[in-house]
N, C-alpha and C positions, 0 to 999 in steps of 0.2 A: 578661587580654588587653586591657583597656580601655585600660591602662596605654598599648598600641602605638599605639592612635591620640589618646594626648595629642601625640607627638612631631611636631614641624614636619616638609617637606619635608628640607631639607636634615639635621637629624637622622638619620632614618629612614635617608635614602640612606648616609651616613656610617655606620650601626650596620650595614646590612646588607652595607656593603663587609667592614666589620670581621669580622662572621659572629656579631653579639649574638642576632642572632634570622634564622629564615629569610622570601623572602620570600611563602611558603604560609604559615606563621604571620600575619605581617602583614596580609595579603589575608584570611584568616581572620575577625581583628579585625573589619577595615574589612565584610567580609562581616555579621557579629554584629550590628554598631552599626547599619546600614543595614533590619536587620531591625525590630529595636528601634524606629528612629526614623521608621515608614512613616505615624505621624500626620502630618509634618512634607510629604509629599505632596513630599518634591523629586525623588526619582526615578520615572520615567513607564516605566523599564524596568529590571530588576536583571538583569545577567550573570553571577550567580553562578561558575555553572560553565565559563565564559570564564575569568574573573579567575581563578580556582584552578590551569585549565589553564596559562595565560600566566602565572603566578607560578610552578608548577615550572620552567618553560621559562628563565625569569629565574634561578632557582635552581642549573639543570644552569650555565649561565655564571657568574656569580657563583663556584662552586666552581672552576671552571676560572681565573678572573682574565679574564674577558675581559667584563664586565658595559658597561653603558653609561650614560651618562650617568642616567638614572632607571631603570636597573633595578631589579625588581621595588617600584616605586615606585606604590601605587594611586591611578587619577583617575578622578574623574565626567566626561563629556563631557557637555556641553549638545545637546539633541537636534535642532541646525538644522547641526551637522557628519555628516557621512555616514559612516557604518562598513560596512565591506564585512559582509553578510550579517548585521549587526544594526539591526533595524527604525530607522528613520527619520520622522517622521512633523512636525516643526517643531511638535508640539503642537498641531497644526491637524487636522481630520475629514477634510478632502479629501484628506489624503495616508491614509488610513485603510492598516492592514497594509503600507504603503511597505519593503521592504528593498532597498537599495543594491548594485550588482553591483559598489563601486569605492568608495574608501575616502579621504576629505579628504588634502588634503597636508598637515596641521599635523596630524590624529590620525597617518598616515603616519608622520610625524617625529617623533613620541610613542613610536610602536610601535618603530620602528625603535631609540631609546633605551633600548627596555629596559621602558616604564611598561605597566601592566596597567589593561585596563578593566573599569572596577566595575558597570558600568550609564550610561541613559545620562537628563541629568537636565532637568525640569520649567523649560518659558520661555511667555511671554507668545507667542501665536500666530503664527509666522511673525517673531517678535521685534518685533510692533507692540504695546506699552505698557510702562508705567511700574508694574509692580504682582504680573506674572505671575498677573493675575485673567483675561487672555485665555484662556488655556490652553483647548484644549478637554479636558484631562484634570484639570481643575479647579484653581486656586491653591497654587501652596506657601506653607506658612506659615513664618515666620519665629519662628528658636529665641528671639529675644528675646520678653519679655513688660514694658510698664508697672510700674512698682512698683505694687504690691497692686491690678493690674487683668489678669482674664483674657482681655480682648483677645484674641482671635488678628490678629496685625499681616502687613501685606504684606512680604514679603524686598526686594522692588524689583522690579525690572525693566528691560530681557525678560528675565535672566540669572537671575531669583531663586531658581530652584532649584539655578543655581551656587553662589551666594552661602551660601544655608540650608544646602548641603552643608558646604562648607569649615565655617561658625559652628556647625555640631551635628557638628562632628569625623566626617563620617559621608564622607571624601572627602578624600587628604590636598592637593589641590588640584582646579582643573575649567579646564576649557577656559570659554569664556564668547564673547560679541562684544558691539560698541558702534558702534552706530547712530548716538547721539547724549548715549550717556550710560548706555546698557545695561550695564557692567561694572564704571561709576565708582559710579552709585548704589546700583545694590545692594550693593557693598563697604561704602558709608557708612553703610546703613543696618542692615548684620549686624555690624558691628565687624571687618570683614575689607579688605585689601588688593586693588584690582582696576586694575589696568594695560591703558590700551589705548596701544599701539602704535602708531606714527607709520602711513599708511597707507600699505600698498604691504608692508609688515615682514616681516606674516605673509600668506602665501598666502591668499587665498579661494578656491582650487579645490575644490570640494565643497563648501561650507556653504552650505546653503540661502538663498538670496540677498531680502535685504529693498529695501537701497536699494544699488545697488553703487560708487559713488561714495562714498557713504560710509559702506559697512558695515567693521569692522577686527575680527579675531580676533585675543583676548590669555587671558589668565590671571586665575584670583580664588584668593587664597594667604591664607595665616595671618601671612605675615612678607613685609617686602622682600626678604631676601635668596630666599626660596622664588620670590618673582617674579620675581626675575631669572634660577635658572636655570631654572624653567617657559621666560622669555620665548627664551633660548638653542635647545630644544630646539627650540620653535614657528617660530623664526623662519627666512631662510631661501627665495632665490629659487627661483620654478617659471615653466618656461617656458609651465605650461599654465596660468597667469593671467596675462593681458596686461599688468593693474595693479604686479604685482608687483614691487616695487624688487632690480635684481640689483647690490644693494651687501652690505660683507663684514655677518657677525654675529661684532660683538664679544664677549667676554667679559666677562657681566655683570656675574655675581660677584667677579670681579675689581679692578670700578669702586666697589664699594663698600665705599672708603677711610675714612671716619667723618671726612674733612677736607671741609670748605667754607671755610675762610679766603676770603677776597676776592670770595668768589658773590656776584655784585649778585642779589637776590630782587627781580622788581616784581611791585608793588601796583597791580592797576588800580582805578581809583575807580569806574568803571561796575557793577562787580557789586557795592556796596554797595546792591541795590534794596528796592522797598519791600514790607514786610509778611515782611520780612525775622525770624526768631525774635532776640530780642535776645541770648539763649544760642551762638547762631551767630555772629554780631556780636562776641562778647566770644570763642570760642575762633578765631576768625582773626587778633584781635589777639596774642590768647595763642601761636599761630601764631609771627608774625612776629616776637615776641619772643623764641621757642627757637630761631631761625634767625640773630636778632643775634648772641646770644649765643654760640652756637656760631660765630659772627665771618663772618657773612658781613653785604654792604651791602643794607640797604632804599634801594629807589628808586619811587617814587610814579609810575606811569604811565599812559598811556591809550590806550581802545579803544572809539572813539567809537563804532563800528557797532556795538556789544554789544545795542542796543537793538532792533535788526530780525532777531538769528539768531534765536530762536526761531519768528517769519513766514515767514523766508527757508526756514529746516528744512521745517517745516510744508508748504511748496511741494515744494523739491525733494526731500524723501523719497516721500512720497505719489506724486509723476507717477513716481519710477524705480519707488516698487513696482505702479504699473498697468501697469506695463510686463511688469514680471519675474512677476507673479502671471496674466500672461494664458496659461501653460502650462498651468493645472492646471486642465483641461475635462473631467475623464473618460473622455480616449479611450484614452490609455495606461497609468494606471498609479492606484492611490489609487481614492477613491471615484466611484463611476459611479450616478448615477438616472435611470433611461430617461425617457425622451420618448417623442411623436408622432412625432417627426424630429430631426435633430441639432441644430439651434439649440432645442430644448425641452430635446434631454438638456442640451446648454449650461448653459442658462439653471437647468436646475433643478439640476443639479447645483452648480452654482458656490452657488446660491443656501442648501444644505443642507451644504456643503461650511465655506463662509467664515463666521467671525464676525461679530457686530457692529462690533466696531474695526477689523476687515479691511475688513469691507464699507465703511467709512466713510472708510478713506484711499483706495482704491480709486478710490470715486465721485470725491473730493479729487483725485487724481490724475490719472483719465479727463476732469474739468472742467479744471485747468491746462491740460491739453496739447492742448486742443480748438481749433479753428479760428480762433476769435475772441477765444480771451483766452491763446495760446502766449507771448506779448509783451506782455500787459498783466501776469501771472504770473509765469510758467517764467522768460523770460526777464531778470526785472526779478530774478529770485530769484538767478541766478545771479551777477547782477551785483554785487548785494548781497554774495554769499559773497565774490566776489575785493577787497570794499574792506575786510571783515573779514579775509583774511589778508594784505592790506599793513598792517591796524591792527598784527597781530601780527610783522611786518616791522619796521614802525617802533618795539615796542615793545621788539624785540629788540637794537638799535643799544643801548639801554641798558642792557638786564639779560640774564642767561640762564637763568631762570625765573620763571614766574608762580607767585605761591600766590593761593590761591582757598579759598573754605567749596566744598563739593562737592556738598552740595543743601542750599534753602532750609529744609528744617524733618528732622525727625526723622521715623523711618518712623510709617506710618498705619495705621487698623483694616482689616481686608481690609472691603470693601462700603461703605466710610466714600466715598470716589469716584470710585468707578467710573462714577455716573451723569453725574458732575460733565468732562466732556473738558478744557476749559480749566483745570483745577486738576489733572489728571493729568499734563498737558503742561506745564505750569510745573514740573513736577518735575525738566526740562532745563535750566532756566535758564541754570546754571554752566557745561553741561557740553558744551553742542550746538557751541558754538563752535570746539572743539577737531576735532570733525567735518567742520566746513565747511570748517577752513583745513586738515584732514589732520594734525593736531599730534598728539605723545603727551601722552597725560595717567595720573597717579595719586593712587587715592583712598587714606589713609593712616587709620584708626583714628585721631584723639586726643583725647577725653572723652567723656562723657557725658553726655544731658540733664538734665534738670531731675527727669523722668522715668525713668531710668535707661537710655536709650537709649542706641548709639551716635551717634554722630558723627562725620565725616568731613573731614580737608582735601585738598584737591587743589594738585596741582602740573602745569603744564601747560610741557614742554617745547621745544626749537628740534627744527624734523624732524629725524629718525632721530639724535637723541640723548638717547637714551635715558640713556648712560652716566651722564649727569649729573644727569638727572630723577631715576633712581634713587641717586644719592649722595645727593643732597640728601635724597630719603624716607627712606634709611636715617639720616640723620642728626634729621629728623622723629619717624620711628617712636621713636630710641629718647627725642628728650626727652620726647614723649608717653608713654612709659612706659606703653603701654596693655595693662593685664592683665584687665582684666575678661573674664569670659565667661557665656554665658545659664546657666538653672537646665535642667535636661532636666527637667524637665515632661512631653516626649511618652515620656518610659521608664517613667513611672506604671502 
């Protein structure tokens, strides 16, 4: 049965149209594996007996001919989207036993395809870090290991128990989001593919909200093409997200023609920064070189504000999550510690509830947005975002894609810095940009470290064109030829 969950998305979908295997077999597998890999800490919940249900259900259609788009296709869901009647908790204590009477509109349009859920999987608290060491149900660890060092390494983050799912085969894709790099980094740092979405794409109705301006839910796949039809299903206007863009959803798979002739690729020179690994330096060239080749044009460009998004980020993430995080007091739902009186329970609840990196964007947040520095801040942050998306305006008259290295170094030992905030937040460098200005972006698998690590390139494309973000990956993916994958160590 192991055999079933070597197969990619698109695979799998294809064999069980065909009738190679059914999809309670499948589910089966994925069930097995998940068992097997619970050192790996990426599911915080296993729905066993869901997924088995919802895989015959898949099955009675399938035999009929009336299957959907991912039927009986198994996914991880990251646990800051909402499933009707399966706990919810953002990885966070204050949502302590949370079940949802009402169910996201991208898991929605999952279900409604046909796709069956596995469980739902391990992120960084409320999706604030870079690491998935927020969690309050402790760190996923990531299936990669150092050459001859046992290490246990961070997956990334917030998404890294998406991540760790897809790279330990235990998840034939996951739902995931990106903050500010939540879906790209982890991708680069499991050897996996992770697609975020121009913003507005995919619905945020039900996913537990960080920063809403610029939180996007997207996919983390094994292949581009499995990214594109994941991003098909997810995507997709609702009228019960204000944000949400009601333009068509093209056919992804479709766009992924293996031609790039005439693509201008730009190079910006600003993210060439410093303390940069020189391995990374050398596969962005190697990059740009499988991109000539396959005949498209390098063009040298620039994005002079590159140097204040991670400041600007910094700001306006923080004030929108004191905003959005001032819900969770105790009164209604989650965890409750009494008090003397109600601003005690408040206070103490909140206080036994949030983490340390909650608590600290929070304060972050409640300071921007205060009386006397709204405008020395908030304000000046904002302004900052809109000259970073005319940099990308301008830089777009020239080219119709950026490539990028997708994070500064290769992933790190869980505990190595977590104490460290300014070296955990530098893990955005690449990626935050794409945030502020609303752009897609995708992280692509192509080498390895020095260390046997992956690594990751980013393409970051013109809003809600994805079409071509994803051509060009598909045309990435394959000159990177990236086959490697981790040893399973947690099946020992």
């Amino acid at each position: 049965m192991t055999e079933l969950t070597k197969l990619t998305l698109t695979e799998a979908r294809d064999k069980l149209v065909a009738k190679e295997f059914t999809a309670q077999e499948l589910t089966q597998a994925y069930v097995s594996a998940i068992e097997a890999a619970r050192p790996l800490n990426a599911y915080v919940l296993e729905t066993a007996d869901k997924a088995l249900e919802m895989a015959k259900a898949s099955d009675a259609r399938l035999q009929k001919g009336e299957g959907g788009a991912l039927e009986g296709v198994p996914l991880g869901i990251k646990d800051l989207f909402c499933t009707k009647d399966v706990r919810t908790t953002a990885c966070s204590h204050i949502l302590d036993g949370y079940v949802p009477a009402y169910e996201s509109s991208v898991t929605a349009n999952l279900w409604a395809d046909g796709a069956v859920l596995l469980g739902k999987l391990n992120n960084d608290e409320f999706a604030m870090g870079s690491s998935n060491e927020t969690s309050f149900e402790g760190p996923a660890v990531n299936p990669w290991r150092r050459k001859g060092d046992d290490t246990q390494l961070v997956p990334g983050g917030s998404s890294g128990g998406s991540s760790a799912a897809v790279a330990a085969h235990i998840a034939l894709a996951t739902t995931a989001t990106d903050t500010g790099g939540s879906i790209r980094q982890p991708a680069a740092f499991t050897g996996t593919v992770g697609l975020k979405p121009t913003y507005g794409r995919c619905p945020r109705w039900g996913v537990i909200a960080f920063a809403s301006s610029l939180d996007q839910p997207g996919p983390i796949t094994r292949t581009v093409r499995d990214a594109a039809v994941m991003l098909k299903s997810m995507a997709g206007f609702d009228p019960k997200d204000t944000t949400s863009a009601d333009v068509p959803v093209p056919d992804y798979e479709a766009a992924l023609t293996g031609d790039i002739r005439g693509l201008k690729v730009g190079i910006p020179k600003e993210y060439r920064v410093d303390g940069m690994a020189a391995e990374i330096d050398a596969l962005w060239q190697q990059g740009i070189d499988w991109l000539k080749q396959a005949g498209a044009e390098i063009v040298d460009v620039s994005l002079p504000h590159t140097k204040y998004a991670l400041p600007a980020y910094y700001i306006v993430a923080p004030a929108e999550a004191s905003s959005n995080l001032a819900r969770y007091d105790g009164v209604r739902y989650g965890l409750r510690v009494d008090g003397d009186n109600i601003t005690d329970m408040y206070e103490k609840t909140r206080a036994a509830g949030f983490g340390d990196e909650v608590k600290r964007r929070v304060m972050v947040g409640t300071y921007v947005l205060s009386a006397g520095y709204y405008d020395a801040y908030y304000i000046k942050a904002q302004k900052v975002r809109t000259l970073i998306s005319q940099d990308f305006a301008k830089a777009y008259e020239k080219c119709d894609v950026l490539l990028t290295p997708t994070t500064p170094t290769p992933a790190f030992g869980i505990g190595e810095n977590i104490d460290d905030p300014l070296s955990m937040y530098l893990n955005d460098v690449f990626t935050v940009t794409a945030n502020l200005a609303g752009l897609p972006g995708i992280s692509v698998p192509a080498g390895l470290s020095a260390n046997g690590l992956p690594l990751g390139l980013q393409l970051i494309g013109k809003s809600f064109d994805e079409e071509t973000l994803l051509r060009t990956a598909g045309v990435l993916e394959e000159a990177a030829a990236f086959t490697a994958a981790p040893e399973a160590w947690w099946r020992a």
